[in-house]
ZANU-141692 format. One record per residue (C-alpha): z, x, y; residue in three letters; residue number from 1. Coordinates in steps of 0.2 Angstrom, whole numbers, plus 5000, padded with zeros to 4 digits. Each point is the difference from the previous one (the first is absolute). Example, Ala and Ser with C-alpha at 12.3 -4.5 7.8 and 13.67 -1.06 7.14 Angstrom:
(r (5039, 5062, 4978), ALA, 1) (r (4997, 5006, 5017), SER, 2) 
END
This chain:
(r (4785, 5127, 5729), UNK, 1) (r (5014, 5009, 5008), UNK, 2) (r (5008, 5014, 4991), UNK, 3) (r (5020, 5003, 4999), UNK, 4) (r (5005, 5017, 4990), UNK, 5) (r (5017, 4995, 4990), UNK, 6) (r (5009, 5014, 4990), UNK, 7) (r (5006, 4991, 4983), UNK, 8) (r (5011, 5008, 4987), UNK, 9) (r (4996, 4994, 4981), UNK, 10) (r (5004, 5008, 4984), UNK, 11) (r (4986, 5008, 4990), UNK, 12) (r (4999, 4987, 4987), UNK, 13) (r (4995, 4987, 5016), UNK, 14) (r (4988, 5015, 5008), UNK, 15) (r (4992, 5001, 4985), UNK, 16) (r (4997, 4982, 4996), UNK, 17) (r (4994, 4998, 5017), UNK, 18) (r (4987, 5012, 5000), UNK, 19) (r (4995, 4994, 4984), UNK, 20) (r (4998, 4981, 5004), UNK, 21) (r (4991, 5006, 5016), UNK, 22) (r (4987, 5012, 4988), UNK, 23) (r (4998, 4983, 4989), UNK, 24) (r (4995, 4990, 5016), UNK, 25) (r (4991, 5013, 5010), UNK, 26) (r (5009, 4998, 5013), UNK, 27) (r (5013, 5011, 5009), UNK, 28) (r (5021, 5001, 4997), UNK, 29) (r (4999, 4990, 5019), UNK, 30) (r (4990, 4986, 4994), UNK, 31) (r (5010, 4998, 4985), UNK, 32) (r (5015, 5000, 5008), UNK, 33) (r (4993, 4988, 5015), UNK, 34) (r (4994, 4988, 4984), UNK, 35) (r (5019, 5002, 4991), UNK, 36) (r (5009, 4993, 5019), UNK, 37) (r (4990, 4989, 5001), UNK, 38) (r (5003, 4992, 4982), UNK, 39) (r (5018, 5003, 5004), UNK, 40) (r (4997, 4991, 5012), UNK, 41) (r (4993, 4985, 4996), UNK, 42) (r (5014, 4998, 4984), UNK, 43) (r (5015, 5004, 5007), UNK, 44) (r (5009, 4991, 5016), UNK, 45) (r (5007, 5011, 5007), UNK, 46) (r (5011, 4990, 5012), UNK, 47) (r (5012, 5000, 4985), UNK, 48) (r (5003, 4996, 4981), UNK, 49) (r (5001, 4979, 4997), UNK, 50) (r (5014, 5000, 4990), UNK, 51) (r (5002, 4983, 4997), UNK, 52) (r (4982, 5001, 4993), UNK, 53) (r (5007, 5012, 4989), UNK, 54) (r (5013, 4991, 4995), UNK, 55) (r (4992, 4984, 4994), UNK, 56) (r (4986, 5011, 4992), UNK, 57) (r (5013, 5009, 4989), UNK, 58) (r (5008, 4985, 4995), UNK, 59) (r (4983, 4992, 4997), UNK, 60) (r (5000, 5015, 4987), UNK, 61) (r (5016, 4996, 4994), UNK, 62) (r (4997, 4985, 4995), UNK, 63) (r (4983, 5002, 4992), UNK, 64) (r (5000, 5020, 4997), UNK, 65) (r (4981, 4998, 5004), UNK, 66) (r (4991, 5013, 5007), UNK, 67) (r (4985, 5013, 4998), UNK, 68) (r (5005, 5017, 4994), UNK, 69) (r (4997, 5014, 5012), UNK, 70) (r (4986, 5011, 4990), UNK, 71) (r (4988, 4984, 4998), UNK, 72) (r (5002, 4998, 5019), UNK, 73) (r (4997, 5019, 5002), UNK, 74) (r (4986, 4999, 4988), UNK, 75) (r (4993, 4984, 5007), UNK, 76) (r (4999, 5009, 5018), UNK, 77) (r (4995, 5016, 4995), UNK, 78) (r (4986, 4990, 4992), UNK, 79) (r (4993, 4993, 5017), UNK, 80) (r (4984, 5006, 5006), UNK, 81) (r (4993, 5004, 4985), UNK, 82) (r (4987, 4994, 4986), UNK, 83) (r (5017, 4994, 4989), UNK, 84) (r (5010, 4990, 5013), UNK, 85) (r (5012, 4992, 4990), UNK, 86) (r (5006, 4982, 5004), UNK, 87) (r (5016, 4996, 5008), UNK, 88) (r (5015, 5003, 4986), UNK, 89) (r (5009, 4984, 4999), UNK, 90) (r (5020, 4999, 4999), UNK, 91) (r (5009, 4999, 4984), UNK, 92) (r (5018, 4998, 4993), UNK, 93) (r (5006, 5019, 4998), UNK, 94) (r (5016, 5005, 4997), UNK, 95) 
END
């Protein structure tokens, strides 16, 4: 693998949360960072925002005022990979 030396400026709190996720996985800040672009990548177009898309999927809401709350979909990821994987949390009227 070929090696590029960027200078990145981050605030402490992301320093910090870096090194720590890269301790969790044994791995260095790089690798972390390689794997968090790569993520990025794979989730977000980045060609541009489809914002008819985003229309019709806030009207969608609108009209049902369905959707999953964002702490169980934080807790539902944070959960992945582990003994306690806990299923997919399903939409609900809220709101």
């Amino acid at each position: 693998m070929n090696i590029i030396r960027r200078t990145l400026d981050i605030d402490t709190h992301t320093d910090a949360r870096l090194r720590e996720m890269a301790d969790e996985r044994g791995q260095d800040v790089a690798a972390v960072l390689a794997e968090a672009v790569a993520l990025l990548d794979s989730v977000v177009d980045i060609a541009g925002p489809d914002i008819a898309e985003d229309r019709r999927r806030l009207d969608d809401f609108k009209k049902t005022r369905a959707a999953v709350p964002l702490d169980e979909v934080k807790d539902w990821v944070a959960s992945w990979g582990t003994a306690k994987e806990l299923p997919r949390p399903a939409a609900r009227r809220i709101g």
